[in-house]
C-alpha positions as CSV (number, residue, x, y, z in Angstrom):
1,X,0.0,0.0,0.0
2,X,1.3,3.1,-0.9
3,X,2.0,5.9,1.8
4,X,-0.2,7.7,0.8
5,X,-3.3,5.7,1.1
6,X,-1.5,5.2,4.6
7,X,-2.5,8.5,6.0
8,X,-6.3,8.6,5.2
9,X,-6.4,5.3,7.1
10,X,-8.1,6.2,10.8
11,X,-5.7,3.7,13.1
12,X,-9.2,3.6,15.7
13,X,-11.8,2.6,12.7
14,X,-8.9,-0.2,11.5
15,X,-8.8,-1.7,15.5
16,X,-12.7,-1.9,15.0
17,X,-12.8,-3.2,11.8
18,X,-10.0,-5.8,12.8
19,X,-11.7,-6.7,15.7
20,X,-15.2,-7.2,14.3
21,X,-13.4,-10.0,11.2
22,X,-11.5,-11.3,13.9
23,X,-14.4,-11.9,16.4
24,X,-16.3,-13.3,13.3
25,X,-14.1,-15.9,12.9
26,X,-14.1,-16.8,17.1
27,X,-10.7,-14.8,17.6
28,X,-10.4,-12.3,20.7
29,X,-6.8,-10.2,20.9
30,X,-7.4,-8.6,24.3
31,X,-4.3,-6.2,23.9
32,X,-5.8,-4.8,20.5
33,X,-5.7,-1.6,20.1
34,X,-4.4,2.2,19.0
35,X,-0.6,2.7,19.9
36,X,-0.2,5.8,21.0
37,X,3.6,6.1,21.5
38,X,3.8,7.8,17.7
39,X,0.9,9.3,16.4
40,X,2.2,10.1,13.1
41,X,2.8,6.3,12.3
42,X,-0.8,6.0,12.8
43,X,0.1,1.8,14.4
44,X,-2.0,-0.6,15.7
45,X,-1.1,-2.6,18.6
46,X,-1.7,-6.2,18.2
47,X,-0.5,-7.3,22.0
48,X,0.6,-11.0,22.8
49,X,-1.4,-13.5,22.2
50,X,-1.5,-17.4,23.9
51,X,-0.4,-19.9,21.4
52,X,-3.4,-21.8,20.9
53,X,-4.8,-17.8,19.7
54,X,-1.9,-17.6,17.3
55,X,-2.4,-21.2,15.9
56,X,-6.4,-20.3,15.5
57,X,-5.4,-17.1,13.6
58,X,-3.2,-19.0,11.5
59,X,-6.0,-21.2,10.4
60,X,-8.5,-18.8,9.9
61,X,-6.5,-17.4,7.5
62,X,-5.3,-20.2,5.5
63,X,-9.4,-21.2,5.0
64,X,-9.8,-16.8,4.1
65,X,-11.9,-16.8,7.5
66,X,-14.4,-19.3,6.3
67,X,-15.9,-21.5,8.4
């Protein structure tokens, strides 16, 4: 994605919209969220995870989050 596309991109409407696909699919991150250390960079925190999370997530995606 080019950079600029990157700065249109609102890093609190990307958490939500990563939360909702990743809720749809039986996935909770509990540290996701906005980092706030550099605003400018506009990042979103993904936080740890347990393994069992990670290896779900890893799933999900191979399938494209179908069921």
């Amino acid at each position: 994605m080019p950079t600029t596309e990157l700065r249109g991109v609102d890093p609190h409407a990307a958490v939500e919209s990563l939360r909702a696909a990743l809720t749809e699919v039986g996935i909770v991150f509990p540290s996701l969220g906005v980092d706030f250390a550099n605003p400018d960079l506009k990042l979103v925190e993904l936080g740890r995870v347990r393994a069992d999370v990670a290896e779900r997530l890893a799933e999900a995606l191979r399938r494209g989050g179908r069921e």
